[in-house]
C-alpha positions in Angstrom: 27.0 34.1 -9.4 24.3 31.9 -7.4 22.8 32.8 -4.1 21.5 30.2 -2.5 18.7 30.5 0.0 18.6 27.8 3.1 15.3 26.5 3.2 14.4 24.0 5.8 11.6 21.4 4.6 9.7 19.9 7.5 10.4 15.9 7.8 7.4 13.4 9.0 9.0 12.3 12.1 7.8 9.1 13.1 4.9 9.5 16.3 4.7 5.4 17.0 4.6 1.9 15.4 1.2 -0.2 16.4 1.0 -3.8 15.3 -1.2 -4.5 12.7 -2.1 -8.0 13.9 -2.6 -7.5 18.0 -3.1 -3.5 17.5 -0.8 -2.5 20.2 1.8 -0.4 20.2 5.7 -1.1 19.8 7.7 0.5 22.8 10.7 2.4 22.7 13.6 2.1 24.7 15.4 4.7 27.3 17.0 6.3 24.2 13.8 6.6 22.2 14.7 3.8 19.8 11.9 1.1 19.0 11.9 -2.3 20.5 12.5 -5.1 18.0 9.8 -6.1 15.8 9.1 -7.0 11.8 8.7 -4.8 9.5 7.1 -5.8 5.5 6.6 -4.0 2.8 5.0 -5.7 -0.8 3.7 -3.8 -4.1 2.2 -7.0 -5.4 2.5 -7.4 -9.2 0.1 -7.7 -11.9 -2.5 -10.7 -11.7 -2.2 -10.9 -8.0 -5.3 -10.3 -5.8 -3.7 -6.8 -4.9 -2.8 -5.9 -8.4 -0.8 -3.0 -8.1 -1.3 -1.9 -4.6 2.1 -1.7 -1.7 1.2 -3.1 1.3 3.2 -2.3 4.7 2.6 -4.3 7.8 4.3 -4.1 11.3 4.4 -6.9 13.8 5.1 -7.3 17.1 8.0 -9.7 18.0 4.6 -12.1 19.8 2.3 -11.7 16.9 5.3 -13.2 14.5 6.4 -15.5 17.2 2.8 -16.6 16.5 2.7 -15.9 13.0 5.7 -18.8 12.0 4.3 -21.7 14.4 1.8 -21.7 11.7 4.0 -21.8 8.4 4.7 -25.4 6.9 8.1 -24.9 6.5 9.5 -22.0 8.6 12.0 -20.1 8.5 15.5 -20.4 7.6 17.7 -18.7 11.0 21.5 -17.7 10.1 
């Protein structure tokens, strides 16, 4: 027979999102959910500046607006 024991692992709860371009913080609604904003995450591959390292970025919906007026060819809305 197996007796199980409840165990109750703590979870990182998540405190606040800051933009990594402007540096300022994402607000949350009434119901404590985050405003809109981009998040990016990237382990870059072998022979790439960042070989081997994961990147994660958060931006603000202003900072992409930003962002995309400078891309060449930008992007693709569905």
């Amino acid at each position: 027979m197996r007796i199980f024991m409840e165990r109750s692992t703590p979870q990182p709860q998540l405190a606040e999102v800051r933009c990594n371009s402007c540096g300022q913080g994402v607000n949350k609604n009434d119901v404590g959910y985050l405003d809109d904003h981009v998040s990016l995450s990237k382990t870059w591959g072998y022979h790439s500046p960042y070989d081997g390292e994961a990147h994660d970025i958060d931006l603000c919906v202003s900072c992409y607006q930003d962002w995309i007026t400078r891309f060449e060819i930008p992007p693709r809305v569905g």
